[in-house]
Each structure stands twice: as structure tokens, then as C-alpha cells.
C-alpha positions, -999 to +999 in steps of 0.1 A: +227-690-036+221-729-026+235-748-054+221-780-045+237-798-070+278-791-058+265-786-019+277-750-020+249-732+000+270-700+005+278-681+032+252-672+048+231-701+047+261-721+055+270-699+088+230-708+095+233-742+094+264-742+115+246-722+142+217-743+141+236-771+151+237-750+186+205-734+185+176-758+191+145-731+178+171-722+147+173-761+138+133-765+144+128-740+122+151-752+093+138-786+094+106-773+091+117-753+060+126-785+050+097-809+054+073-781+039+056-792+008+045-761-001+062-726-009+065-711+028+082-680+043+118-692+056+136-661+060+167-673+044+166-659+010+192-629-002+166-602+003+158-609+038+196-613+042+198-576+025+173-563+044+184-575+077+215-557+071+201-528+058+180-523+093+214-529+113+233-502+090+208-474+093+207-478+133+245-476+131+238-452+111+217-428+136+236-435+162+266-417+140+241-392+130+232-385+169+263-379+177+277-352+150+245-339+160+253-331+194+291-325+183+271-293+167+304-280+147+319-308+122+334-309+089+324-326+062+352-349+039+346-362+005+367-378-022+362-401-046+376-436-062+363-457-091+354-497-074+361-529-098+328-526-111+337-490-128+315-475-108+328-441-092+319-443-049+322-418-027+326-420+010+312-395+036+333-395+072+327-404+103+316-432+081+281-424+068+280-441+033+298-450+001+278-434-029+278-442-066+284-410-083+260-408-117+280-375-130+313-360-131+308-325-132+310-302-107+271-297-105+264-334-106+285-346-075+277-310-052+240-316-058+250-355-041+261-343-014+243-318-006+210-341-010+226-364+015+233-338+045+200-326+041+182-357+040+205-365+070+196-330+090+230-318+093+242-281+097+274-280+080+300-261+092+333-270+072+341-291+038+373-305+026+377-322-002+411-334-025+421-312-054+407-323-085+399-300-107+362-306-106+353-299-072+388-273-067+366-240-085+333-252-080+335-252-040+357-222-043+336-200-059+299-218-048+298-212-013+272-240+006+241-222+004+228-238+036+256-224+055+275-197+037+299-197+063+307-232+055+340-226+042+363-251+016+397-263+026+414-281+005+437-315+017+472-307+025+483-341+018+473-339-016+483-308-020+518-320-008+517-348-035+507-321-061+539-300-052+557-329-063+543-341-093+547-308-112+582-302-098+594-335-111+583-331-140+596-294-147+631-306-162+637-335-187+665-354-165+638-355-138+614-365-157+641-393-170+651-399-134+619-409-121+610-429-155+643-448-147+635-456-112+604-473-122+618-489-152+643-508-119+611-520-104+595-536-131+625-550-140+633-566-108+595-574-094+586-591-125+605-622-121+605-637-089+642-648-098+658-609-104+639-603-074+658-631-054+688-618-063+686-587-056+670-594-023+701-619-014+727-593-022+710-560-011+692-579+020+664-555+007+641-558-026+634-521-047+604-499-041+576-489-059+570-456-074+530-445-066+520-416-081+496-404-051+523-413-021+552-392-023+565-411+007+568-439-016+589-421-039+611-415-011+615-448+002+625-461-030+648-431-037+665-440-002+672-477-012+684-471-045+710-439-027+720-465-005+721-495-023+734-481-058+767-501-056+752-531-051+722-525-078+747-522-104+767-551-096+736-575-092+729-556-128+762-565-144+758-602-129+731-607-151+739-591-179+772-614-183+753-647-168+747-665-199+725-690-182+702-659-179+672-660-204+677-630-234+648-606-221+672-609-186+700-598-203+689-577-225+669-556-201+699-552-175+721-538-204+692-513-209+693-502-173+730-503-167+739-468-187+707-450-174+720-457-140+751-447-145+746-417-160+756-384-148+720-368-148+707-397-128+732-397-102+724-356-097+690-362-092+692-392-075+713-370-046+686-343-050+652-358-045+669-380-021+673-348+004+646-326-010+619-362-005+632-367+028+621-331+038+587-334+020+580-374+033+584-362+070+558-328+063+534-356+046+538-377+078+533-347+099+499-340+083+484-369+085+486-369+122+456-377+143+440-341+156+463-317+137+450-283+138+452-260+108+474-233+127+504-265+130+496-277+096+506-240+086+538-238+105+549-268+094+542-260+057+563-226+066+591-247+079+588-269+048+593-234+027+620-223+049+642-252+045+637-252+009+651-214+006+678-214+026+690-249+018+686-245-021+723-239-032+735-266+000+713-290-021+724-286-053+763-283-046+762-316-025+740-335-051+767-332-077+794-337-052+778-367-046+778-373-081+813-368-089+823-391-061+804-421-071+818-415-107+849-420-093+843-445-075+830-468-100+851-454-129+819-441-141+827-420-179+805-386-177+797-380-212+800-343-229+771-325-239+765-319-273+762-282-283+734-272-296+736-251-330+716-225-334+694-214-369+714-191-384+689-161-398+696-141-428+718-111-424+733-129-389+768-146-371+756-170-354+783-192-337+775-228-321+766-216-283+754-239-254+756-242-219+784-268-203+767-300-195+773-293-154+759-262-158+731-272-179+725-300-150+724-277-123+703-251-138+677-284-145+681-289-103+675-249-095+646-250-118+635-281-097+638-269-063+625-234-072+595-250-090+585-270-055+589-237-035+567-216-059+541-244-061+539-247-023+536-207-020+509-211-049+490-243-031+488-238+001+479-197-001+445-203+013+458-220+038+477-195+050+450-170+042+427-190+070+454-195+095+459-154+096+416-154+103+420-176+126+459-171+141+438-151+176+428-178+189+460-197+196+467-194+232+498-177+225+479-147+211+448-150+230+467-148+259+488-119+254+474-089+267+490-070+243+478-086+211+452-066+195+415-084+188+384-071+179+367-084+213+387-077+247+365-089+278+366-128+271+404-125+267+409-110+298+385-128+317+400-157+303+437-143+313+426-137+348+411-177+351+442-190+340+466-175+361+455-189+388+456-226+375+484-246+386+515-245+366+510-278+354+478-270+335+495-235+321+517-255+308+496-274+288+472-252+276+501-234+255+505-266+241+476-257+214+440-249+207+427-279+217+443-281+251+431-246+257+393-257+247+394-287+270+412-269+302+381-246+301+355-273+297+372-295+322+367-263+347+331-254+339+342-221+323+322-217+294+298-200+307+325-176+317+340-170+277+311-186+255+323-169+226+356-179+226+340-217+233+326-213+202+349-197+179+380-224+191+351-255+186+345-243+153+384-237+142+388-270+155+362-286+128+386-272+103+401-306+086+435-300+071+435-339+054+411-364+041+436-389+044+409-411+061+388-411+028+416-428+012+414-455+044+375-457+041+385-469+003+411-493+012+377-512+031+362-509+000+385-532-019+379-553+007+345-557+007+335-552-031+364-573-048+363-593-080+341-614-072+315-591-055+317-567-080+280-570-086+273-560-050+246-534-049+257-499-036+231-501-007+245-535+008+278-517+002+273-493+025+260-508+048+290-537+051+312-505+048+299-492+081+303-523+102+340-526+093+348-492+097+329-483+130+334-512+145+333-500+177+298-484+172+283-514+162+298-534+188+275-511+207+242-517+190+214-534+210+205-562+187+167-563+204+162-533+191+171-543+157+155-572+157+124-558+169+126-532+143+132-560+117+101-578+127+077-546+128+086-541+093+084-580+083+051-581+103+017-592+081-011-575+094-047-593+092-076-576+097-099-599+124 
């Protein structure tokens, strides 16, 4: 808005005037603006601004929509985050458009997106979506009735960062431990002098716990494994600094016995090796073009590890606990025994487990808890990657493997062994490779229906880890002080950031000419 009183025209009206100064018809037309008495039509006001971008979004838009189009198979990915208005958007990918979400059940957010594909055209063939509980059943159990066969996968990733909450939270030591570890990093990031300190003694600052990136939780549990020494000391320095100020003080004298506790120590050798093993799976998922049949595998592997590792785990957690006590002269406190009620009629003695014992059935229960919960979460996972395990190209291309259709295989078998070795090779590689060998040498028309079934397997998303990057743009655009920005203009914004390289592509006479057909006044002669 022109504020003609401070000189602060805004934006757009400044980036006008700026241009003008290089465009002689653009500085006609503003002095003209200028010098007219009357109200006249200038073209600069916040709708036309709005509606300028609104015609440039949708042809970004089509030109999206023309291509899933003629893609034919896709997937569709939705999640959800509330902006700094408190309004709950939504994001549709390959960047269509944030929605504001009016309802939180189930119902309410289905019936949005189902009104958007259809007032889009699209055929959907897949839909994956996070787990919350809202959309988990719903999609489950209320199958797309547009495409019945469009089936629900849920995000590995989040499933991932599921397995770990409830595991860490199965046993009260964990549950202390990672309360602990956050209790370091506020301590330490709140004052940019503890953090100093730190910093100049470690050569590295703490990291944050985030709830949602389990990555994170690594990270953090790596620095503080290999900087424990030297976060106590920096601890005791200023606990014993009496220039320090008395929150300082106090605060490090808090922290200093939950450190160097035995539980802590356990755990802190535990989720160190079990988060190591769980952040490179995460990392793994979230690669670009993963197929569901490698996400399954490396799930498996993630399993596998877990099993046979378990007791390795455990025993070299609390070796690695006694050693730092010993190290540091580090006291491990007894446990108290429990008493137990005495009924009437009974002997009851004082019984209770020893505290090591007591600690390492709280780390079994952990580890066993992660396994169960990634058997439990990722079932349908597994489930699809059985349906779908005959078209891998190590099983489509075995003449013995049984399927329910035998003459593509074979013809398909026959056309690949006479390929050179270097594309036989690569076709084993994966799914993909296979679909594009046979595209790349005109034989679809040879095995159409394999064509098919492999483009549609390949639709199947195993993440929606770019919804949370289509929300990181959000932030960007709609922050404090656009948090009145309208959900349209949103969107639109939204789509020139994140397909860039589509609107880079627009022909702006086309747009313009589109703008003006709809800005044209029509007079009757």
C-alpha cells in the first residue's frame, strides 16, 4: 500500500517505479497516472497485482496438469501443517496448490481432495499420505471410489520416526534419557555465553532434539557420546565459576548428576548404536526414485540387524558404561528395593531386581519394542512388495519363477539376451532400469502389459518427504508479517518457488494476452 506520508510505496509499486526508469511506455504511463485529475484505471492497485499472479499461477498450473496427464500413472502425496496464521494448509505434489483445510476429520479433508483431482481431471492411481490418525483408517478402509484400485501407502519416513517415538518412550530411563538430552540444549543454546564455551572447548555446540527427525536425535546423541568428557568438565567450570550469574550455576548443578548417572550412560551407548542404524535407513528412504521393492529390503535389513545384534547392543552399552565410570570416578548408586504389600494370610519378603539387571531389562524392552513396532508398521508394506515382488527383473527374468502370465516374460527373456552385456547389466539393477531399457528399444509394443504393470509399480511413493519441503516454502512465503496473505495468492507464490523451472518456461505473451482478454471492457458500437 502507498503510504504517501513515510514514502513507503511497497514492493510492488516500488519494483514499478524502478523499472520505469528503463522503460519509456511504463514511465509514460505512470506520469500519466499522475497528472490525472480524475479517478482513472492505473493497473497498479493490489487486485490487479493479485490477479496478474493468479493468471500466471494457473498457466503454471496447466502446464503441471498437462504433463501428469500424459505421465497417465502418478501418485498422489498429501500432508498437512498449520501456517502462522493458524490456518491448517495442505500441499498437493508435483506442486499443485496449498489448501486451507476447514475440517479435521477424516470426512472433511478426503472430500478436499478428492474435489480438487476431480475439478483438476485426474485419474488417480496411488495416494500416500503420513500417519496421522485421521487419514491412517479412513484411507485404509475407504478405498477412492474413482479408482478403487487406487491403493493407500503410507510414508516410510514417518513411519520410521514413529518406530522411535514409542520405543523411547517404552522404559522410564529412556524416557529420562531423552528428557535429559534436551534439558543440555536449552541449557547451553539459551545464553549465547554457555554456548561460547562449550563451542571453544568442544570445537562443536549441542544438538537439538526434533521430535519429527530422528536423524536429529542421532546427531545430537553422537556429539554428546563423543564429547561427554568435555560436557562435564565445561559443566563443572561453571558450576564453580563464581563470576557465573545463579540461574548458571544452579542449572549446571542440576545437569551434572543426570549426566552422570548410570542409566544415562546405558542409554546413551544404546540409542547411540541402535540411532545410527535407524538415521542411515531414514536417509536411505528419502532417496530420489526409490522404489517400494528397495524401501522393503532395506526395512528387512533394518529388522535383521536389530535381531541378531540385540544382546551385542546391550552388553557393549553397559560396557561402555562401566568404563566411563571409571574413568571419571563416576559413583553408580544402588537401587532401592522395592517392598512389596504384604496381603493377609502371606510372607512376603522385600524382593527386587539388581539395579544392572533392572537397567538391562529397561534396554531389551527398548530394542524389542523398535523391532515389534517396525514388524507392526511397515506390514503393508511388505504385504504390497509380495503383490508386486514379479516384476523385479530378478524374478521376471527367471524362467523358473512362477507368474500368472508366461508369454511377455519369455518374450521379454528372449529380447534381452541378446542385448549387450553392458545393458544386462544394468537392467538387473532395478525396476526402473528395466522399464527404460525397453522403452529405449521400442519394445513395448512387444510386452505392453508388463509396460504397464512396472509404470504403475513405479507410481507407488514410499515418502512424502517432499511435502514437508513444499512446507519449508511456505514459511518462506507466508511469514509474520504476511500472515494475512490470502490462500489463493498463496498458492500461487508457492508454485513459482517450487517449480521454478516450469515457470522459467512460461511464454509470458501468452499470459499477458490472457490477462488482457479478461481485463478487456467491451462496448457495444
Amino acid at each position: 500500500m502507498d503510504d504517501s506520508a513515510t514514502g513507503n510505496k511497497g514492493n510492488f509499486l516500488a519494483l514499478v517505479h524502478l523499472l520505469a526508469k528503463y522503460d519509456l511506455v511504463l514511465c509514460e504511463h505512470l506520469t500519466k497516472v499522475k497528472l490525472q485529475k480524475k479517478v482513472c484505471v492505473s493497473y497498479l492497485s493490489p487486485e490487479i497485482q493479485n490477479e496478474f499472479i493468479n493468471c500466471l499461477g494457473n498457466h503454471v498450473r496447466k502446464k503441471i496438469l498437462a504433463e501428469v496427464k500424459e505421465a497417465k500413472y502418478f501418485t498422489i502425496v498429501f500432508d498437512s501443517t498449520p501456517d502462522l496464521s493458524h490456518k491448517d494448509q495442505t500441499m498437493m505434489e508435483s506442486f499443485s496448490d496449498f489448501l486451507e483445510t476447514e475440517g479435521k476429520k477424516a470426512e472433511d479433508i478426503s472430500k478436499m481432495i478428492l474435489d480438487k483431482i476431480e475439478s483438476n481431471g485426474l485419474d488417480m492411481r496411488r495416494q500416500a499420505y503420513d500417519n496421522a490418525a485421521v487419514g491412517n483408517t479412513f484411507w485404509c478402509t475407504n478405498p477412492y471410489q474413482g479408482n478403487p484400485n487406487a491403493q493407500y501407502v503410507a510414508c516410510s519416513n514417518h513411519n520410521i520416526n514413529l518406530v522411535g517415538v514409542h520405543a523411547a518412550s517404552v522404559a522410564v530411563n529412556s524416557v529420562t534419557f531423552f528428557s535429559t538430552m534436551d534439558r543440555v540444549f536449552n541449557y547451553f543454546l539459551s545464553s549465547t555465553h554457555r554456548s561460547k564455551v562449550l563451542t571453544d572447548i568442544t570445537g562443536q555446540g549441542v544438538k537439538r532434539l526434533i521430535e519429527t527427525r530422528w536423524s536429529a536425535r542421532y546427531e545430537a546423541i553422537a556429539i554428546m557420546k563423543s564429547h561427554y568428557t568435555e560436557i562435564i568438565e565445561v559443566l563443572e567450570s561453571l558450576l564453580q565459576n563464581i563470576k557465573e550469574n545463579a540461574v548458571t550455576r544452579s542449572d549446571a548443578g542440576l545437569l551434572l548428576p543426570a549426566l552422570q548417572s548410570l542409566p544415562f550412560l546405558a542409554f546413551l551407548g544404546l540409542w547411540n548404536r541402535v540411532l545410527c542404524e535407524i538415521n542411515d535407513t531414514q536417509l536411505y528412504l528419502q532417496t530420489k526414485g526409490l522404489n517400494m521393492h528397495h524401501c522393503a529390503m532395506k526395512i528387512n535389513a533394518l529388522q535383521l540387524f536389530l535381531v541378531d545384534n540385540r544382546d551385542v547392543m546391550v552388553n557393549d552399552a553397559l560396557s561402555y558404561t562401566k568404563t566411563t565410570c571409571e574413568d571419571l570416578d563416576i559413583d553408580i548408586a544402588p537401587r532401592r528395593i522395592k517392598k512389596t504389600k504384604k496381603m493377609t494370610g502371606e510372607e512376603a519378603a522385600n524382593a527386587g531386581l539388581g539395579y544392572d539387571i533392572k537397567l538391562r531389562q529397561e534396554m531389551y524392552e527398548s530394542v524389542d519394542r523398535i523391532t515389534q513396532e517396525i514388524k507392526t508398521r511397515f506390514h503393508q508394506l511388505h504385504e504390497l512388495d509380495v503383490k508386486y515382488s514379479f516384476l523385479t527383473p530378478t524374478n521376471l527374468l527367471n524362467p523358473e519363477y512362477k507368474c500368472e502370465f508366461k508369454e511377455e516374460p519369455k518374450r521379454l527373456r528372449n529380447l534381452i539376451a541378446v542385448a549387450d552385456t553392458k545393458d544386462k547389466y544394468k537392467i538387473m539393477k532395478g525396476s526402473f532400469e528395466l522399464l527404460e531399457f525397453i522403452q529405449q528399444c521400442s519394445y513395448g509394443i512387444s510386452v505392453p502389459i508388463i509396460v504397464i504393470m512396472v509404470r504403475i509399480f513405479l507410481t507407488i511413493a514410499t515418502s512424502i518427504a517432499a511435502s514437508e519441503r513444499s512446507f519449508s516454502k511456505l514459511k518462506l512465503i507466508k511469514n509474520y508479517l504476511r500472515s494475512t496473505m490470502g490462500s489463493t495468492r498463496l498458492s500461487n507464490l508457492a508454485i513459482f518457488s517450487i517449480e521454478q523451472s516450469i515457470t522459467d518456461e512460461i511464454n509470458f505473451d501468452d499470459v499477458i494476452n490472457n490477462f488482457a482478454a479478461i481485463k478487456a471492457i467491451k462496448v457495444k458500437l
